[in-house]
C-alpha positions, 0 to 999 in steps of 0.5 A: 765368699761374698766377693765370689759370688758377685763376680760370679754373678756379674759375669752371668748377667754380662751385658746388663746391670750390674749387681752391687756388691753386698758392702755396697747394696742393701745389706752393707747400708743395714750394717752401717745402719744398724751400727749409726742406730746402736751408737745414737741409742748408747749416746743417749743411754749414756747421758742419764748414766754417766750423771748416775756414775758421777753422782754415786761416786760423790755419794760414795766419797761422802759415805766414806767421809761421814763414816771417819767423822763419826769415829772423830766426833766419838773422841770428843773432847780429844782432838786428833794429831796432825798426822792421824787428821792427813791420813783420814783425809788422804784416805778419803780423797778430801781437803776438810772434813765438816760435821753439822749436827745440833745446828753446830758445825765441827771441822773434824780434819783439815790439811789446808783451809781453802778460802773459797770454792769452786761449786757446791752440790747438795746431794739431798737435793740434786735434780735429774737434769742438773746432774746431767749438766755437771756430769757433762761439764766435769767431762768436758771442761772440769778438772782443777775445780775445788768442790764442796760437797755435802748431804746428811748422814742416812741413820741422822737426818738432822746431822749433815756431812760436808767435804771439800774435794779437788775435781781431778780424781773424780773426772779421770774416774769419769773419763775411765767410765766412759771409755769402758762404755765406748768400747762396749757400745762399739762392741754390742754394735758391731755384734748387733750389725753383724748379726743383722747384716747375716740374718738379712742377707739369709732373708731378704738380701738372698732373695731379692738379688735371686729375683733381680737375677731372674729378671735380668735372665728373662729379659736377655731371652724371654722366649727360653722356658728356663729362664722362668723364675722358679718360685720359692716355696713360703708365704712372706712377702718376698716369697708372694712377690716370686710368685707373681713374678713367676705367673707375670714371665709367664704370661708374658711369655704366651704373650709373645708366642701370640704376637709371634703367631699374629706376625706369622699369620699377617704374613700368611694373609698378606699371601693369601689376600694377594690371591684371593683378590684376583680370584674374587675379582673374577668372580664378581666379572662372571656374576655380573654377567647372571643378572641378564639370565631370563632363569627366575630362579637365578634372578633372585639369587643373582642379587644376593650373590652379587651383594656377597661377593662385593662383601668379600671384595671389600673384606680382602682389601681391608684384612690387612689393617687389623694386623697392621694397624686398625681397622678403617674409620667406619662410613657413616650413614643412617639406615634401617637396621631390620634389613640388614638383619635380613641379609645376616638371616640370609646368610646364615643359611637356617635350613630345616635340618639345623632346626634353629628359628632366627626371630628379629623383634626391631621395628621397620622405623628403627634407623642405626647411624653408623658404617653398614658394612662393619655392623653387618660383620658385627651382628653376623660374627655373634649370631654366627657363634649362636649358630654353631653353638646351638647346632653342636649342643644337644639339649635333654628335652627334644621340645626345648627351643633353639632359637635365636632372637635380634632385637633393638629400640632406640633410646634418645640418641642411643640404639640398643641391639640385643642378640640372645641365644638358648644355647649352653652358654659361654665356658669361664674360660671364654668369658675371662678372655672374651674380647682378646684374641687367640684366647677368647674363643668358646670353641675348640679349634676357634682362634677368638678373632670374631669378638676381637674384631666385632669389639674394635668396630663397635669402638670406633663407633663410640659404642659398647659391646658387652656380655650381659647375666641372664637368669636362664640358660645361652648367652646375650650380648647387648651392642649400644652404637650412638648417633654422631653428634650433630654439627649446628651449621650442617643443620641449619643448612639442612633446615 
């Protein structure tokens, strides 16, 4: 079934990477895993049994041996029959059987003295690791070794039993225990794995292989809806992650209709720049010819009709770098900031029926370094949105005051231009996207390019731009543009 289902997926997701099978993946490398991390744990459980094994089944031989000796030495002074000595030590698995008791030793049954031994254990005094290494020894190089094994009898402390035995039984009983303990070792670790490698692949496994086929989908076609995850419902980790990814596809999503939509609107202003250049070139040649107007009236106009045009003149010839690449490199220059906050008023158009009051507080002195004509489109872009603003809100009390207040003081190298409005305020929305375009705008129908570009100028100023807290009611941007830094050669000349 699992071989299936990965063909199944490597065929959906043609093209792209392909998909581990599940013996290969994750959950094969757990299976092996967890089958390597039983056998280590049998290994080192079976090191302390197999000692224990071997221990008892010396225990268990001198046992049997103390029991026969204490029947033997009941029949003193009779001494056994050859015969009856062979079966006792046949039936015991000895060579010789000793009783020490009272400081004297007997030697109860013997087919054969032997003349020396090969090791001697005391089973009253055997430490842990000591049994461990013999164990280990009798199982890899014992097995034609004489051993001579004694302890004392439980019931006599003072009265000690002694045999000498051949080490071949005890190694094969030995060998026999640790085949019985690898196969059950093997056996709990494929079970542990197995079960492992099911509840695995049905927590895990499953769905990380689903989130790899989600991103996979998306990325072959990230503008079709369908291909977006749709999230697991749990609070696990791999649930979390679903969600975000589900909420990042999305976003990404938006993301490329919006660059989609600002490709199409290049291409619709590239359209409409070529046109409308024309048309404000002839323009600019008829409003050249109202200055020799004798007309008062049109004398004071015709300036600022003039100033107007060149404005929107210089403006088609430079909207084409905002979707292209950037906006030109600012003009630098000192000047007074108070009269461009003029020509912004001016602009604005504040007649009576709108009821707004338009407050500069900027001394005549206050000189800004920087290009004019994009400080113009700054300043003029948010008192514009004050303008709308308070002019589509209606507040409850007919005394309270619409009003918007420009204002500015310089600090070192630093001028600090402050625009604030009594108006309602920004929405949480607009103030999550303030400055990104298409999603920034404060009002319905707004596409949010004022502030995009208002933040781009103020930038290639080396200045801030930002939405400052106010107790009362409105919105306050605070603009800080610093002084270019000044070459020393350029002023010693000037000097």
């Amino acid at each position: 079934m699992f071989d299936r289902q990965d063909s199944d997926l490597q065929s959906d997701l043609s093209g792209g990477y392909r998909m581990p099978s599940r013996i290969r993946g994750l959950s094969g490398k757990l299976l092996w895993l967890t089958i390597a991390f039983v056998m280590l744990a049998e290994i080192l459980i079976f090191a302390p049994s197999v000692a224990t094994m071997r221990q008892r089944w010396l225990q268990d031989r001198l046992n049997t041996a103390a029991a026969a000796g204490v029947v033997i030495d009941g029949l003193q002074p009779l001494e056994l029959p050859r015969g009856v000595q062979e079966d006792t030590l046949a039936t015991t698995g000895t060579k010789a059987i000793v009783l020490r008791k009272d400081g004297t030793s007997r030697l109860l049954a013997v087919t054969e003295m032997p003349t020396e031994v090969d090791a001697a254990y005391d089973l009253a005094d055997y430490s842990e690791l000591e049994s461990i290494r013999d164990a280990f020894y009798t199982l890899f190089f014992g097995g034609d070794r004489l051993l001579r094994v004694y302890g004392p009898i439980a019931d006599a402390s003072d009265t000690t039993i002694e045999i000498v035995m051949e080490e071949r039984p005890l190694r094969r009983a030995m060998l026999g225990y640790a085949h019985n303990i690898l196969i059950v070792s093997l056996m709990i670790s494929v079970i542990t794995a197995v079960l492992m490698f099911l509840a695995i692949n049905r927590i895990m496994i499953m769905p990380v292989r689903r989130l790899a086929r989600s991103m996979q989908a998306f990325a072959e076609n990230p503008e079709d809806p369908a291909r977006i995850l749709n999230p697991s419902e749990g609070h696990d980790e791999i649930a979390v992650a679903g969600r975000h990814l589900t909420r990042m596809q999305d976003q990404l999503q938006k993301t490329l209709r919006q660059q989609k939509t600002l490709v199409d609107l290049g291409l619709a202003v590239s359209k409409i720049n070529h046109d409308m250049r024309n048309i404000l070139a002839s323009a600019q040649l008829m409003s050249d010819r109202l200055v020799d107007v004798e007309d008062p009236l049109v004398k004071s106009f015709a300036p600022k009709l003039l100033r107007a045009i060149d404005r929107a003149v210089g403006y088609t010839s430079e909207v084409l770098s905002y979707g292209q690449t950037s906006e030109a490199e600012p003009q630098r220059r000192r000047f007074r900031l108070v009269e461009l906050c003029q020509e912004v008023r001016e602009l604005l158009q504040l007649n009576q029926e709108l009821a707004i009051e338009f407050v500069e507080m900027i001394a005549p002195d206050i000189e800004i370094d920087g290009d004019s004509e994009q400080l113009f489109r700054v300043i003029h872009n948010i008192c514009r949105n004050a303008v709308q603003a308070l002019a589509s809100h209606a507040p409850d009390d007919p005394d309270y005051p619409r009003r918007i207040t420009v204002s500015a003081q310089r600090t070192g190298s630093v001028v600090a231009i402050t625009i604030d409005d009594t108006g309602p305020g920004m929405p949480p929305k607009a103030r999550e996207n303030l400055f990104a375009a298409f999603r920034g705008s404060a009002r319905s129908g707004g596409t949010g390019l004022g502030l995009a570009i208002a933040r781009e100028l103020v930038l290639a100023h080396g200045g801030t731009i930002a939405l400052v807290e106010k107790p009362g009611p409105g919105t306050l941007f605070r603009i800080e543009i610093p002084d270019r830094p000044v070459d020393l050669n350029d002023w010693r000349v000037r000097a």
